[in-house]
N, C-alpha and C positions, 0 to 999 in steps of 0.2 A: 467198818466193812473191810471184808479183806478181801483180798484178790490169790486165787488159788493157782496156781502153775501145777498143782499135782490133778492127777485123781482117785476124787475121794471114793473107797466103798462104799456102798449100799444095798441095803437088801431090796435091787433090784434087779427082775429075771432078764432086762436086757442086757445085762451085763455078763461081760464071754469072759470064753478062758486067755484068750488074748490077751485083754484089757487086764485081767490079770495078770500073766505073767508081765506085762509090760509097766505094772505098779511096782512089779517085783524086782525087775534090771533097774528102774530107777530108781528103786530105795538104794540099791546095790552100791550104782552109781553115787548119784547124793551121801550115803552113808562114809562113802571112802573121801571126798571132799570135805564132811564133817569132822572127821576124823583129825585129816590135814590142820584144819580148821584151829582143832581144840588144843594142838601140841603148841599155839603160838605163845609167844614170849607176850603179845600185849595183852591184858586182863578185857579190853572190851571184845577184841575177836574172839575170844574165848567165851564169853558172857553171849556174843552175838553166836555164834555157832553154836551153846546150846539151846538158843532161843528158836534157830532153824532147825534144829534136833524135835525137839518141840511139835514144830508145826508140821514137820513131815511123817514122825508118825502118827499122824492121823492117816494117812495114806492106809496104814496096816500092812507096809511093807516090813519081812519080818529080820529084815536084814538089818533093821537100827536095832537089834533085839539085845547083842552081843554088847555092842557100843553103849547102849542105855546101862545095864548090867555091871559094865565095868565101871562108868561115872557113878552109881551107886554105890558099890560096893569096895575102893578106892577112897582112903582114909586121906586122900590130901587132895580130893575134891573141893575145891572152893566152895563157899555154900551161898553165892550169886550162881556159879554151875547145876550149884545141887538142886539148885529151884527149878530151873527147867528139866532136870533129870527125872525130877519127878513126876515134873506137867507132862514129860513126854513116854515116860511110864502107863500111867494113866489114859493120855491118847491113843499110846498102841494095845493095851489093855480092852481098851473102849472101842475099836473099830472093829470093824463089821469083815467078816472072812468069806470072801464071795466063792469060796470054793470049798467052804464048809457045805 
């Protein structure tokens, strides 16, 4: 089980543009701590940073978009990294655009 400190989209009609943009400033946020995160010298912060890279965009904030992109596509991406790049590919790929 996991315990969510984000929120998550859904296609539901309670959901504002608020709640929106405020998915939006926190990928923001989060994204740029992730970042911090990945540049560290030890292999587990790195390995755990893209693991929180991962679970946040589920959020479908689209601010991990750039961050994701460059772990991909960066040939000396660790491939413990590159596993969550992927997962987190996929999660932001898969969530739901409440202002679509």
């Amino acid at each position: 089980r996991r315990n969510w400190l984000l929120i998550a989209t859904t296609p539901d009609p309670k959901f504002s543009t608020d709640q929106a943009e405020y998915v939006q400033k926190l990928g923001e946020a989060m994204d740029e701590a992730i970042r911090t995160a990945l540049r560290s010298k030890h292999p587990l912060v790195r390995v755990n940073a893209a693991r929180v890279l991962a679970v946040a965009a589920e959020s479908g904030a689209v601010a991990h978009a750039k961050t994701i992109t460059e772990l991909l596509t960066d040939p000396a991406t660790r491939p413990e990294v590159l596993l969550y790049a992927y997962k987190a590919a996929g999660a932001l790929l898969a969530a739901y655009d409440p202002l679509a």
